[in-house]
C-alpha positions as CSV (number, residue, x, y, z in Angstrom):
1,X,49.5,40.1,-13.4
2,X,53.1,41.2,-12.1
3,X,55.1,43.9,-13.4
4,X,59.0,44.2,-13.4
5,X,60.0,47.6,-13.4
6,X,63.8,47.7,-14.6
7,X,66.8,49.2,-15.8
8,X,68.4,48.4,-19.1
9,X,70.8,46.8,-17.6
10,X,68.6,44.4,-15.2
11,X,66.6,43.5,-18.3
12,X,69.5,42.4,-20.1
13,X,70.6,40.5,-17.3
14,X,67.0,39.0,-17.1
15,X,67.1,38.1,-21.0
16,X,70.8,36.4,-20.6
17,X,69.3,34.5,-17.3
18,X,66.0,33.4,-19.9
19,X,68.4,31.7,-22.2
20,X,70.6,29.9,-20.1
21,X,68.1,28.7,-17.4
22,X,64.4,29.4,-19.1
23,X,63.9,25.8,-19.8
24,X,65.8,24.4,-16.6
25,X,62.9,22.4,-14.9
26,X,63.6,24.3,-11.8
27,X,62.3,27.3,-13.7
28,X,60.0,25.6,-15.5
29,X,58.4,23.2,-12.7
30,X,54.6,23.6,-12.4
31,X,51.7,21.6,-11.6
32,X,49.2,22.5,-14.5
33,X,50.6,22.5,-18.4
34,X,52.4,25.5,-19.0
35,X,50.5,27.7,-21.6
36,X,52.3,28.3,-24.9
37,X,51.8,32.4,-24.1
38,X,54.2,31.8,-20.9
39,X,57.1,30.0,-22.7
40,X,60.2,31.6,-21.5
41,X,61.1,31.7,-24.8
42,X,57.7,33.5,-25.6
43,X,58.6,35.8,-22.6
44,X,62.0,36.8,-24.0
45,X,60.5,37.3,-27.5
46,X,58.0,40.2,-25.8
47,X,60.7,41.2,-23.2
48,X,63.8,42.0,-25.9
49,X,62.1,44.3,-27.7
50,X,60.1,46.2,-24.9
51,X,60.6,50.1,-25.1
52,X,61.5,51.9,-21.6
53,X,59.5,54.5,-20.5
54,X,60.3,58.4,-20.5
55,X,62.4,57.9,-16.6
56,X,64.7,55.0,-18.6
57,X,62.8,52.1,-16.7
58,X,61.3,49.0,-18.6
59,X,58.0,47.9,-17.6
60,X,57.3,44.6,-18.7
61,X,53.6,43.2,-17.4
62,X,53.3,39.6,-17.2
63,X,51.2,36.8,-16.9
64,X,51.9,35.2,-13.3
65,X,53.0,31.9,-14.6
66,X,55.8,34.0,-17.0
67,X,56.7,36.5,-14.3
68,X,57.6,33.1,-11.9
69,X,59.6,31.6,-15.0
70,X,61.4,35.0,-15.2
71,X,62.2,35.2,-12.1
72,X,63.5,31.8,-11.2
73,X,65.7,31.7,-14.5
74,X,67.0,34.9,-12.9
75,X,67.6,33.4,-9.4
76,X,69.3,29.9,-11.0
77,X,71.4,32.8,-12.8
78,X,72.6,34.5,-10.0
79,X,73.1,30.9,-7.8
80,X,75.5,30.1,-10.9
81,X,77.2,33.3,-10.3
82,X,77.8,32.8,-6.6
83,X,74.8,34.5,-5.3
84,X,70.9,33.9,-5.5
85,X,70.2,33.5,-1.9
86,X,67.3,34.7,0.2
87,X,69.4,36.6,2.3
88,X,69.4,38.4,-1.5
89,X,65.3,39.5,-1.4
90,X,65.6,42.8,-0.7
91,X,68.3,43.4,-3.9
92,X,66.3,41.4,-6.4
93,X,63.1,43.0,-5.1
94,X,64.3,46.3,-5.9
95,X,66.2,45.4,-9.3
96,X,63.0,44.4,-10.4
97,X,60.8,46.4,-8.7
98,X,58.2,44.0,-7.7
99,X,57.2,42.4,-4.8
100,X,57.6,38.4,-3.3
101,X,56.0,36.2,-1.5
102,X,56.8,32.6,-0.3
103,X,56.8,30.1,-2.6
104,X,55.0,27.3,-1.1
105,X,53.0,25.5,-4.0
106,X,56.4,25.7,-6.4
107,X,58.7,24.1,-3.5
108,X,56.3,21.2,-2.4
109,X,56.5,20.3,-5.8
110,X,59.7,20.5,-6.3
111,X,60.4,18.8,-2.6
112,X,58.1,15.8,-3.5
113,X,60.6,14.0,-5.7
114,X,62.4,13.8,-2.8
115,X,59.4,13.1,-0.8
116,X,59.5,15.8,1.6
117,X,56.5,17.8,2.6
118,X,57.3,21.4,3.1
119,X,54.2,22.8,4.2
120,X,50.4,22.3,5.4
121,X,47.8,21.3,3.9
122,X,46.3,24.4,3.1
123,X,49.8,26.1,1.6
124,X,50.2,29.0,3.9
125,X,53.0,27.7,6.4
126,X,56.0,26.1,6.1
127,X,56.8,23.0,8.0
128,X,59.0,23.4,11.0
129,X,62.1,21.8,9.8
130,X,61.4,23.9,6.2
131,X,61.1,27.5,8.5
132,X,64.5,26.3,10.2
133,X,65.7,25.9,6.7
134,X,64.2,29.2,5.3
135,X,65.6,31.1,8.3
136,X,69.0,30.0,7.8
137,X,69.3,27.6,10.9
138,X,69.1,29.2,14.1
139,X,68.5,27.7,17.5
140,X,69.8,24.3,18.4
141,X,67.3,21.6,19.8
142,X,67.0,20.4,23.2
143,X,65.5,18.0,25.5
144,X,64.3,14.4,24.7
145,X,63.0,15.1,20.5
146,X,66.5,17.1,20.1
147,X,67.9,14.3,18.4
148,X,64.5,13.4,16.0
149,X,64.0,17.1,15.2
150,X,68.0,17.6,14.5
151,X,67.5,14.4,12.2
152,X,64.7,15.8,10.5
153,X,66.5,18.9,9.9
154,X,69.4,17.7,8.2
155,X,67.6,15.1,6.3
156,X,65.1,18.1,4.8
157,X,68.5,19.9,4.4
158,X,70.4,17.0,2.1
159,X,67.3,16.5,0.2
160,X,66.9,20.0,-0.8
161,X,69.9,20.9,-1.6
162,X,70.2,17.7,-3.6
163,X,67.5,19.7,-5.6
164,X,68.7,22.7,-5.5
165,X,66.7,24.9,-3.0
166,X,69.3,25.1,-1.1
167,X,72.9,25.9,-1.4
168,X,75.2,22.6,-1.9
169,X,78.1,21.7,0.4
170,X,77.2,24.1,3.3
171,X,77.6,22.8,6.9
172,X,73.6,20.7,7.9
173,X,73.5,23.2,11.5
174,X,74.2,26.5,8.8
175,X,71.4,26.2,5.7
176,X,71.6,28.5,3.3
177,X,68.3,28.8,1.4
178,X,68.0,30.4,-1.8
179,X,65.9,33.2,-3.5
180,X,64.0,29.9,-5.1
181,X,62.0,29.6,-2.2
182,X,59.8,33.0,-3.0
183,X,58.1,34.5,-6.2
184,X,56.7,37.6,-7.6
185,X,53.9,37.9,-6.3
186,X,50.6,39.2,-8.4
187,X,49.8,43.5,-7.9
188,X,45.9,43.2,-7.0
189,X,43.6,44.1,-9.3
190,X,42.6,47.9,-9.6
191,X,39.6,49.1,-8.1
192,X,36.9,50.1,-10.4
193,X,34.5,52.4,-9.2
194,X,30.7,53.0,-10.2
195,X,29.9,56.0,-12.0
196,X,28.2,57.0,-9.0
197,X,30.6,57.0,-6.3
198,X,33.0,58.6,-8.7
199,X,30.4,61.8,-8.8
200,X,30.1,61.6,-5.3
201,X,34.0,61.5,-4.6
202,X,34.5,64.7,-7.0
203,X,31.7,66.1,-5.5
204,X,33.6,65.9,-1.9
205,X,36.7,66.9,-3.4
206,X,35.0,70.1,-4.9
């Protein structure tokens, strides 16, 4: 479950961004068949009408499939507005008050029609030429791999901003990833205590 907390005017930014991008199959790339609850079109349906609470801030709960739609139709919004980077997070974070986290299942599987493998087996660490990318470039390569790894690099660089993780026509030593390459990521589940250690902790607090 994910909750965006947002202003009226974030939500109707988030609603324009569901209509023109929703069904873009960078928004709507997943490995299992999306469920008909977690349309985007569903989503906006349930969003539109959604009543703020008393402070003026909307808080829409959503599946995590429909809160990862939402949120890339929102980045592929702001990319088509001259923005949507990573170097973005901490904006889009607080506009819709939720929380990311890298996107590693979503990009390999975007990254395999070019054939590129982004991260490890296990999905918990990018690759090294994919962290260069992420990180926006950085250090230059030396000794007798520089020129493999510098290869690598700006062949992982062409074939993802061919698909749109990264920023077209930037210079290959100067990536500029975009906000595509994290999600929302899921609030935990609450804790549910046992009628006993509830007694116990107003006993303590008594």
């Amino acid at each position: 479950m994910v909750i965006f907390s947002m202003s009226e005017d974030t939500k109707s930014r988030i609603l324009a961004a569901l209509d023109a991008h929703g069904n873009a199959p960078l928004a709507t790339a997943s490995r299992r068949r999306i469920k008909f609850r977690d349309f985007p079109w569903v989503t906006r349906e349930v969003m539109a009408p959604w009543p703020a609470d008393e402070d003026g801030i909307h808080r829409v709960v959503m599946t995590d499939v429909a809160a990862a739609i939402t949120w890339r139709a929102f980045v592929l919004a702001e990319i088509a507005a001259g923005r949507g980077c990573r170097s973005d997070l901490n904006e889009y974070r607080t506009l819709l008050g939720i929380e990311t986290r890298p996107a590693f299942d979503y990009v390999c599987l975007v990254a395999r029609q070019r054939h590129v493998n982004c991260a490890d087996a296990a999905r918990t660490r990018w690759t090294k030429a994919t962290q260069w990318l992420v990180d926006g470039g950085g250090d230059i390569p030396k000794g007798r791999s520089a020129r493999d790894i510098r290869y690598l690099r700006e062949s992982t660089h062409r074939k993802l901003a061919a698909l749109g993780l990264l920023l077209l026509n930037q210079p290959l030593t100067r990536p500029v990833p975009t906000a595509l390459f994290d999600e929302p990521a899921p609030r935990p589940p609450a804790t549910v205590l046992a009628p006993a250690d509830e007694a116990a902790i107003m006993n303590l607090s008594l």
